[in-house]
SEMISE-141482 format. One record per residue: residue number from 1; residue in one letter; x, z, y of N, C-alpha, C in turn. Coordinates in pm, whole numbers. Example, Ala and Ser with C-alpha at 12.3 -4.5 7.8 and 13.67 -1.06 7.14 Angstrom:
2
 num residu    nc1    nc3    nc2   cac1   cac3   cac2    cc1    cc3    cc2
   1      A   1319    780   -569   1230    780   -450   1320    780   -330
   2      S   1285    708   -225   1367    714   -106   1290    787      3
This chain:
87
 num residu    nc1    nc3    nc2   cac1   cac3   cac2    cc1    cc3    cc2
   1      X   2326   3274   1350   2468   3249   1361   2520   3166   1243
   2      X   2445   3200   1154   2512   3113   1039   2452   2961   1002
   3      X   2330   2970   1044   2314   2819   1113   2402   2739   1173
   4      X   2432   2785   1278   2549   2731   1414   2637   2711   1310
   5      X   2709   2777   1208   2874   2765   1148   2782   2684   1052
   6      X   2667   2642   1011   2652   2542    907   2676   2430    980
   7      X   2644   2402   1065   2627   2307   1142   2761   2230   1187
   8      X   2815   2314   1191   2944   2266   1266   3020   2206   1148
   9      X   2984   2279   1039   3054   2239    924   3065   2123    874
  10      X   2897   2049    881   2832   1961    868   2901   1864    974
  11      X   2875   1845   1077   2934   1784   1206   3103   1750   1162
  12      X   3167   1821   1088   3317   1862   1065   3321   1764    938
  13      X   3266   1772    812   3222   1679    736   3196   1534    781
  14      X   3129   1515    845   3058   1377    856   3152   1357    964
  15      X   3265   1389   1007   3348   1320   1134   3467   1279   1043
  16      X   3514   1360    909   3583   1308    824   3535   1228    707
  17      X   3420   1160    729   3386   1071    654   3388    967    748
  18      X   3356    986    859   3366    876    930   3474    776    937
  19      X   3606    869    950   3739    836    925   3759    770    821
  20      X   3735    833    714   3760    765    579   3715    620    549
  21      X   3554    611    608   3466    454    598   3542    384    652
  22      X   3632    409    779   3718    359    846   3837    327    796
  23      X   3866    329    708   4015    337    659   4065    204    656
  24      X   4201    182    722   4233     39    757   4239    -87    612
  25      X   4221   -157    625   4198   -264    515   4395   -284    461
  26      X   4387   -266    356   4501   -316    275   4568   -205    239
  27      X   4551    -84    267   4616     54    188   4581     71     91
  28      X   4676    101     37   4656    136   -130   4507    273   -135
  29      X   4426    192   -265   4275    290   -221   4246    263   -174
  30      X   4255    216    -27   4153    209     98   4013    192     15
  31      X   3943    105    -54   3839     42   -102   3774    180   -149
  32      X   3860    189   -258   3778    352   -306   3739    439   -201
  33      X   3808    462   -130   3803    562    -31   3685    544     56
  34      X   3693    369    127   3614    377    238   3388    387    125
  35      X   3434    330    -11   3340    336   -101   3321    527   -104
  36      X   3371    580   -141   3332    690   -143   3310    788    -33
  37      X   3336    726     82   3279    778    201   3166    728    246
  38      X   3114    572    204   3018    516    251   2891    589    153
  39      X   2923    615     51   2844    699    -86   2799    871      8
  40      X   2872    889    126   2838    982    158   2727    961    256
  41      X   2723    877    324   2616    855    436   2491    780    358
  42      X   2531    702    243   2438    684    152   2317    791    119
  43      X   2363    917     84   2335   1019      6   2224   1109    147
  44      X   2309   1071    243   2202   1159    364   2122   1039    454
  45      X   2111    926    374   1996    825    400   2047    759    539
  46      X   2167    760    565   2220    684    686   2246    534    626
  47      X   2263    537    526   2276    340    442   2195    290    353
  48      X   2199    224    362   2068    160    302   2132    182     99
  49      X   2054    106     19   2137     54   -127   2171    -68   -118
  50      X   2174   -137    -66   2199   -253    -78   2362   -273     27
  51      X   2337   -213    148   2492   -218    217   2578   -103    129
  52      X   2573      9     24   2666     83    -74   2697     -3   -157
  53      X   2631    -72   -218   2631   -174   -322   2754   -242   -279
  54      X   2736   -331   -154   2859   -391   -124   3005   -276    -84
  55      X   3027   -231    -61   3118   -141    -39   3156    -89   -213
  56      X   3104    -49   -340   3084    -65   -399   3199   -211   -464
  57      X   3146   -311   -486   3182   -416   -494   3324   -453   -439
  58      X   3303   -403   -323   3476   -369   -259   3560   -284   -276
  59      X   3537   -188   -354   3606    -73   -385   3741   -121   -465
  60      X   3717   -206   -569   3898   -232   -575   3978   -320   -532
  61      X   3890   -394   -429   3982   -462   -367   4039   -417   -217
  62      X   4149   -320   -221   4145   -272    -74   4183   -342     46
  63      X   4201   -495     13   4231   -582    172   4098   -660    209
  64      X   3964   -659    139   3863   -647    153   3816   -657    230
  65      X   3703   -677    350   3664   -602    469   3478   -648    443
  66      X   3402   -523    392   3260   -473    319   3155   -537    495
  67      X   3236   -555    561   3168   -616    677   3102   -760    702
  68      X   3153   -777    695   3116   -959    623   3052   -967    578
  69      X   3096   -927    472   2954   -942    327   2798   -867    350
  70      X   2813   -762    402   2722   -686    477   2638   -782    583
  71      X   2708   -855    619   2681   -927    711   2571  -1090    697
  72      X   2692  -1114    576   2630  -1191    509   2520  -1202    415
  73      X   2505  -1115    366   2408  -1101    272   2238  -1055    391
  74      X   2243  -1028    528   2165   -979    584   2071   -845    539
  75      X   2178   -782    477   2154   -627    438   2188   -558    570
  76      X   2169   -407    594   2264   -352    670   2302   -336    814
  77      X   2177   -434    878   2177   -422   1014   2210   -330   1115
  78      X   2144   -167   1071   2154    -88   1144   2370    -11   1081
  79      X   2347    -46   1009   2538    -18    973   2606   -108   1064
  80      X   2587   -221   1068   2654   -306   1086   2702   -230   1275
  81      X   2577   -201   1316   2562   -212   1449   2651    -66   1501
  82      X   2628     24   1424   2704    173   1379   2830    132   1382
  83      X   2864     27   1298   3014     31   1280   3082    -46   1380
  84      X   2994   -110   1509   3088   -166   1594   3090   -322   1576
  85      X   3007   -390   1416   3023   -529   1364   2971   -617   1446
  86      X   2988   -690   1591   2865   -802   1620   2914   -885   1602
  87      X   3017   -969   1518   3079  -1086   1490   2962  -1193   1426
């Protein structure tokens, strides 16, 4: 049983990080924010170092968009594709 409530917890976590990576471009923070959420999927091996790095790099600029550059740099493929990027 306490598996199941870890789990969910976990699931509950990573749906509010999701949000956060998401955070619309030009809010005050946004950069930090969507950086320190991307530091979270980092940490459970969902991103590479090289696509944190950029997010990272974007962190104080919050009208930014870590997609591009991600993009550009040909880091990040499997993010890119996660996040919806086929531009």
């Amino acid at each position: 049983m306490a598996d199941e409530a870890d789990k969910q917890q976990e699931d509950g976590e990573a749906a509010e990080q999701w949000d956060l990576v998401n955070t619309p471009l030009g809010e005050k923070w946004s950069g930090r924010t969507r950086y320190a959420a991307a530091m979270f999927f980092y940490k459970r091996d969902e991103m590479s170092a090289e696509t944190l790095e950029v997010y990272r790099i974007c962190a104080r600029l919050d009208s930014e968009d870590p997609l591009p550059i991600i993009r550009d740099r040909g880091v990040g493929r499997d993010w890119l594709k996660r996040m919806g990027f086929d531009r």
